[in-house]
N, C-alpha and C positions, 0 to 999 in steps of 0.2 A: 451150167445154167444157173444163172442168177436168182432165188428165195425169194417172193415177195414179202411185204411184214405179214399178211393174212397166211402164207405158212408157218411163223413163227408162232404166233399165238397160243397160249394153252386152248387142249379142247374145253369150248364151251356152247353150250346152247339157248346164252344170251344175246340177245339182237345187238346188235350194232347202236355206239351211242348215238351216233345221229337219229337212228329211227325215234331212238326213245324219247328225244327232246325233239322230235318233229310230232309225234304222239302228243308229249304234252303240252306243246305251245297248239297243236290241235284244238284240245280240249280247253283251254283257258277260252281261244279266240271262238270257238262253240259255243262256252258260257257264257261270252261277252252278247253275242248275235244271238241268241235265245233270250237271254235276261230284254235286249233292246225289243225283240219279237213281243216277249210278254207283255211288257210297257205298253207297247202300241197298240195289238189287241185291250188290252183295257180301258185305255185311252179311249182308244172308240167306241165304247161301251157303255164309257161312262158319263154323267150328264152333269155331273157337278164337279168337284174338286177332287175327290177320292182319293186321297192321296195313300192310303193305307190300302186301299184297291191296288192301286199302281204299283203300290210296292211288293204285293203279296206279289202277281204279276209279273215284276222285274222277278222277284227272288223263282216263284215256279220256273217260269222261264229257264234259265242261268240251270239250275238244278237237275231240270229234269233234261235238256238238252246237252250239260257236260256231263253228266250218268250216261246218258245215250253214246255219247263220243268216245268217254271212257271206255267204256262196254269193246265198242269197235274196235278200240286202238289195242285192249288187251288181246284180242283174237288175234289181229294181226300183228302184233310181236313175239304172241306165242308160235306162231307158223310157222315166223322168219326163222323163230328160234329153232324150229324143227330141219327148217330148210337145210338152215346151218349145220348141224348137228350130222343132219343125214351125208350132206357134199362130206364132214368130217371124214364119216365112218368111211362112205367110199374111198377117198382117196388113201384112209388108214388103212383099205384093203378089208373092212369087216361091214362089209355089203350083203344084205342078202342075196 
């Protein structure tokens, strides 16, 4: 029976590189769509130029929505990483 390369690998209970750059291109494009969210709510809001409104706006936005995504994406690599770990141990025979 042929090895796949995921048996080769040292044990570890770090996620998968894909997750991790799908995690963080996540959060970029989170921050991009919050920072545009906050713009526009102010935008609407405001009745003159405000430009400094807008900005604070763009930037809460952007922040508090890739903090938000951040947040998520740790949980769920931490999981994975448990997932992993655990399929490890079983197939290494130290299963509860």
């Amino acid at each position: 029976m042929a090895r796949s390369d995921e048996d080769l690998r040292p044990l570890s209970a770090l996620p998968p590189r894909t997750a991790r750059v799908v995690a963080f291109v996540a959060i970029l494009v989170a921050g991009a769509l919050g920072g545009a969210l906050g713009y526009a709510i102010t935008d609407a809001f405001c009745a003159d130029e405000c430009t400094v409104g807008k900005g604070l706006g763009l930037l809460s936005g952007s922040v508090i929505t890739a903090a938000g995504i951040a947040i998520m994406a740790v949980i769920s690599l931490r999981a994975m990483g448990e997932w992993r770990d655990l399929r490890d141990r079983e197939r290494a025979g130290h299963a509860p």
